[in-house]
C-alpha positions as a printed Julia matrix, in Angstrom:
299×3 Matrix{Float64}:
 171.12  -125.42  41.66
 168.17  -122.71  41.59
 168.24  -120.56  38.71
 166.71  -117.02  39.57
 165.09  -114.96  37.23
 166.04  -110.82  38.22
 164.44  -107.93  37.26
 167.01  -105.27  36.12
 166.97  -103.77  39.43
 167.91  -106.66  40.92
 170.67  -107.54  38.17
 172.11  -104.29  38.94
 171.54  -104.92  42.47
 173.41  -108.23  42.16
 176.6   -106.13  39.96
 176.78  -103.5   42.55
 177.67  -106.15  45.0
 180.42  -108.11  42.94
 182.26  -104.89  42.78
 185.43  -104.8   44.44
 184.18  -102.65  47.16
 182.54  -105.69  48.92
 185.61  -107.4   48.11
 186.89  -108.66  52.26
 190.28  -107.77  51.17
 189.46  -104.13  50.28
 187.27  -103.51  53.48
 190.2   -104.37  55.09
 192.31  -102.09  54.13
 190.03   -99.32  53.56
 190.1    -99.96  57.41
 193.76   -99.87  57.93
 193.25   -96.71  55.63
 191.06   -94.99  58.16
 193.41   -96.13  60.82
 196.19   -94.35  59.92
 194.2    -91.36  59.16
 193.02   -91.5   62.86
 196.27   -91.77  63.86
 197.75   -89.0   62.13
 194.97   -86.98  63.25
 195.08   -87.71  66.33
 199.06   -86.93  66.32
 198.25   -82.99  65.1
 195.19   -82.68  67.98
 197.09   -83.61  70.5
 199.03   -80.7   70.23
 196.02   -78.42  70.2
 196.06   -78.13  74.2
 199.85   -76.87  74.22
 200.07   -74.45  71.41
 200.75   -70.51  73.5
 197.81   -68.48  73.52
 199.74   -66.03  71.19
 200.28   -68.53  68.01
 196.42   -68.85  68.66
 195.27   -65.58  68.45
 197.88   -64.33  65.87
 196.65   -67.55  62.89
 193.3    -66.34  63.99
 190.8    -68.18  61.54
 193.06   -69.73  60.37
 193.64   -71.55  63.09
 189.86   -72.22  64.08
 188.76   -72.91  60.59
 191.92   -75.44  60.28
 191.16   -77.38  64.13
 187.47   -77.49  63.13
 188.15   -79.38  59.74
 190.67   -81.74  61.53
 187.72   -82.4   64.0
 185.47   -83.32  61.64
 187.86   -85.45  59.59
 188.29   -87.38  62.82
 184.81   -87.7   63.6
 184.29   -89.12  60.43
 187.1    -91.53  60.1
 186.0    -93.13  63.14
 182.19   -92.95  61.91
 183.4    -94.6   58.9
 185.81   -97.46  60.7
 182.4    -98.19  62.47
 180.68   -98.88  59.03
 183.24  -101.02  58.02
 183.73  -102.92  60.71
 179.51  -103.65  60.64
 179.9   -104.37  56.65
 183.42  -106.97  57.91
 181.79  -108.55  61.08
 178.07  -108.64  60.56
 177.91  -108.46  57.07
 175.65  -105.26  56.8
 175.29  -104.2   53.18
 176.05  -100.73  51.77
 172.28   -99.5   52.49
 172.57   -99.84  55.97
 175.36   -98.4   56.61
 175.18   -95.3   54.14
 174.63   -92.86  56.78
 178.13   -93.53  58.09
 179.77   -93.51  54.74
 177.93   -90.06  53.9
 179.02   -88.87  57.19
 182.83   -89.56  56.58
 182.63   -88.34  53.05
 181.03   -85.03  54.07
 183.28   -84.77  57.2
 186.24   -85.14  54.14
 184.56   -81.84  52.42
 184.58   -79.64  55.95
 188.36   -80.9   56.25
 189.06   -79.38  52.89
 186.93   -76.17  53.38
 188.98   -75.44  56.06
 192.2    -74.71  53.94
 190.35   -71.47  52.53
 191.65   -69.14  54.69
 195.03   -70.43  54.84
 194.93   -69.3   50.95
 194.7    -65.31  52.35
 197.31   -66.38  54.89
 199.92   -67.27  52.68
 199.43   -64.9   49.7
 200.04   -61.9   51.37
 202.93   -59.76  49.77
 205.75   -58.52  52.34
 205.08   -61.08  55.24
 207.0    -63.53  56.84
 204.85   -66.73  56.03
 204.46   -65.63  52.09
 204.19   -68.61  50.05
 202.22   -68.55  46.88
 202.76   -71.7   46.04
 201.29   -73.12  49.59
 199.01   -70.8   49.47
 197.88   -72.19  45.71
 198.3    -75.75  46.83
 195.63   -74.86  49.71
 193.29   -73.41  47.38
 193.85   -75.86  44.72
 192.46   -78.79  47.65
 189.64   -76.87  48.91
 188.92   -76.41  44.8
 189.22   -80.33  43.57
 187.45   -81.92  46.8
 184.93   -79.86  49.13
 182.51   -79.8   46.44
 182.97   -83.44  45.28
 183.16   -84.76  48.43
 179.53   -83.16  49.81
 177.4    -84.1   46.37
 178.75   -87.7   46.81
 177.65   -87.4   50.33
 174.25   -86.39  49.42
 174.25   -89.07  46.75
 175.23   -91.69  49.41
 172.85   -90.28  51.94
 169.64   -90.42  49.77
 170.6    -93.65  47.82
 167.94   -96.7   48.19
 167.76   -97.56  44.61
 170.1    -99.73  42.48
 169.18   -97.8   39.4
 171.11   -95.09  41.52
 173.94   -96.6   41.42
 175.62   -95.31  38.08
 175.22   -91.84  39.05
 176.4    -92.89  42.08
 180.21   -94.51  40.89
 180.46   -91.44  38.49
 180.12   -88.81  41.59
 182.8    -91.35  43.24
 185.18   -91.27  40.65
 184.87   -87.65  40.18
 185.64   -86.99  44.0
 188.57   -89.57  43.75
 190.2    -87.56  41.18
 189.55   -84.86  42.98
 191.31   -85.79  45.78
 193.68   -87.16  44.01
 194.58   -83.5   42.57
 194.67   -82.07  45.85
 197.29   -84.62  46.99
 199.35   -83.92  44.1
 198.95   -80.33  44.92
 200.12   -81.01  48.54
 202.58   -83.22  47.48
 204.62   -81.92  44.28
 204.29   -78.25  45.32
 205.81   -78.04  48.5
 208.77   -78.4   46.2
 208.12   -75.97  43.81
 207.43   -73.8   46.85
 211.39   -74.63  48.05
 212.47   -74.02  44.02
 211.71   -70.68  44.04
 212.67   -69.74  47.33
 215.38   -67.1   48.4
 217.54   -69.89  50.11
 216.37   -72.81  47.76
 216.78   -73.09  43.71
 217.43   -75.81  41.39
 220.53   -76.87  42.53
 219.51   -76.96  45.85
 216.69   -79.05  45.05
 218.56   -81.36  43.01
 221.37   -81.42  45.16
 221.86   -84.9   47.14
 218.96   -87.32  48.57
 216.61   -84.2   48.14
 216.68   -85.0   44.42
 214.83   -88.23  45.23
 212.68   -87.07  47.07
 211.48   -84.18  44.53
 211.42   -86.78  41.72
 209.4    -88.95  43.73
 206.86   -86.89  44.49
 206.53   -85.93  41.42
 206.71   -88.65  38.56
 204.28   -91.07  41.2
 201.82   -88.36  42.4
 201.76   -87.33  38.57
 201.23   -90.78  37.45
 198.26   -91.07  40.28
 196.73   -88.36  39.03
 196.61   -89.85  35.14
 195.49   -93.27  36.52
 193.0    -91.17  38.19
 191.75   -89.62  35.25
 191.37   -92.39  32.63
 189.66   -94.35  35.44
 186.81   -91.67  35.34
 186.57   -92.3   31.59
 186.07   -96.03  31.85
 183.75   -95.05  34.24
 181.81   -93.21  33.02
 181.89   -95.54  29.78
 180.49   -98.03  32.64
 183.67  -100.35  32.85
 183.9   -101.05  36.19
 186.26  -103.88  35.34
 189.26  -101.38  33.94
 187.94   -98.43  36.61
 188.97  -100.51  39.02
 191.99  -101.61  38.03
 192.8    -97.97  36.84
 191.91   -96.76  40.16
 193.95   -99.27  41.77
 197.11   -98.73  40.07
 196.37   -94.46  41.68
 196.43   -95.27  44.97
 199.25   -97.94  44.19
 201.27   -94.88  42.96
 200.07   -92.84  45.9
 200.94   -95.31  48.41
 204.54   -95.97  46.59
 205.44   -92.58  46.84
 204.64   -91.89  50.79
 206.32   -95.17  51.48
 209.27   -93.87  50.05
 208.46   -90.7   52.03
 208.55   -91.99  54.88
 212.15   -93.92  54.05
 213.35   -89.9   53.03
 212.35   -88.87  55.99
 214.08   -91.2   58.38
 217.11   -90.73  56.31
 217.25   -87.14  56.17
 215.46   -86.62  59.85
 212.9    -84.82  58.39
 209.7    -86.08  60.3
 208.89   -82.67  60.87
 208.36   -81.41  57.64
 207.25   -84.67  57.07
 204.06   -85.34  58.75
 202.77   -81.82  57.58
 201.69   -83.57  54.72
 199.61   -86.64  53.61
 201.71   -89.71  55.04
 198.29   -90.96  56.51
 198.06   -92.52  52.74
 200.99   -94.68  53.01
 198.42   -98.11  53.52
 197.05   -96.46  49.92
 199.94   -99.09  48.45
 198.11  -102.21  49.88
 194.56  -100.92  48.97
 195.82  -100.37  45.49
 196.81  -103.89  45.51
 194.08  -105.27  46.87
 192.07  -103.31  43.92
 194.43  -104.66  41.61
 193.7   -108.41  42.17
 190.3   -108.06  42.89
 188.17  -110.41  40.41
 185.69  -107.83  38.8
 183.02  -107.77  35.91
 184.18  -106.31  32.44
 181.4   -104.6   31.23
């Protein structure tokens, strides 16, 4: 056996790459991750080409500023499946193929940006489409991730230090909770939207199979969004060990509660309504697990 004396860069060096990140079972399904976000994606483009002329021009910016996000989220899901699959197949390490994780990281931020003027859209007293609670779900996404998502990005882009790294996870964790918000927002208050509608209310809401559906949205999104939040504090305390696990047991919850989505919406024949939201993060529940077993340093 050789024994190897390292310099605290290269300790650090040698940490960073027993995090579960490297982990073959989590590039894996970060990659079935990106997968179904292509796929969804690719579901809501495809439509571009057939939408009238007049739906066009009435949405306006809206419509540009939303088709120009979804563009650049599938640019960089597909920039991003790349880097994986180099880090799976020809072992690359996370220096070399930073440029591609910055790239679908910032392409995440443009994605969110693009929600802004949907905010205007659906705040506007005495229209058809009024919807303050859409319209504050929007905002609240554009809010919690376009600025999280483009400083990591930057920190990804210029990192080629180890002693970068801390600074690094925290910016991570931050834009994980982050996003983590906004999917609650997406998530929990298209309900509240339907609560305090003319032709909704509580005991439509709570009326039937809808009441499971409003429940699980939100006790699991809820619970995400606590796991979330205490794994940014063990972060930042610089326990990866418990981060992980923490952030694992978010995107378990996440993943749990589009699975069961997607079971509501077969049942009720809701696809429609459906797929307007975040289903993409369904594979979240096998990511979470793979998180979850992951051996990992305590610190």
């Amino acid at each position: 056996m050789v024994v190897r004396d390292l310099s605290p860069s290269q300790a650090k060096y040698e940490e960073v790459n027993t995090l579960p990140i490297a982990n073959r079972n989590v590039k894996s399904w970060l990659a079935i991750t990106l997968v179904s976000l292509i796929v969804w994606l690719f579901y809501w483009l495809s439509k571009t080409p057939s939408l009238p002329a007049s739906y066009i021009s009435n949405l306006g910016i809206v419509f540009w500023a939303g088709l120009i996000g979804q563009v650049a989220l599938f640019t960089g899901a597909i920039l991003g499946l790349i880097g994986i699959f180099l880090s799976l197949s020809l072992s690359k390490p996370f220096a070399e193929i930073r440029s591609l994780i910055a790239a679908t990281v910032f392409s995440a931020g443009v994605y969110y940006l693009g929600f802004l003027p949907s905010v205007y859209w659906l705040t506007r007293p005495g229209t058809i489409v009024y919807s303050p609670f859409l319209g504050a779900a929007y905002l609240l996404q554009a809010l919690l991730t376009a600025p999280f998502f483009m400083i990591l990005a930057l920190k990804v882009k210029k990192y080629n230090d180890p002693a970068q790294m801390p600074s690094l996870l925290k910016w991570a964790g931050l834009a994980f909770l982050g996003f983590t918000g906004a999917l609650w927002a997406n998530a929990v208050m298209r309900w509240f939207d339907m609560l305090f509608s003319p032709q909704g209310g509580i005991a439509f809401l709570l009326s039937g199979i809808r009441a499971l559906g409003f429940f699980n949205a939100v006790i699991f999104m809820s619970l995400a969004v606590v796991f979330a939040a205490f794994a940014c504090h063990r972060l930042v305390k610089k326990n990866t060990g418990s981060a992980t696990k923490l952030f694992g047991l978010s995107l378990t919850m996440i993943g749990i509660q589009y699975a069961l989505l997607l079971v509501y919406a077969q049942v009720v024949n809701a696809w429609a309504l459906t797929l307007l939201i975040d289903v993409w993060t369904a594979p979240f529940l096998g990511l979470g697990a793979a998180l979850l077993i992951a051996k990992t340093k305590q610190a």
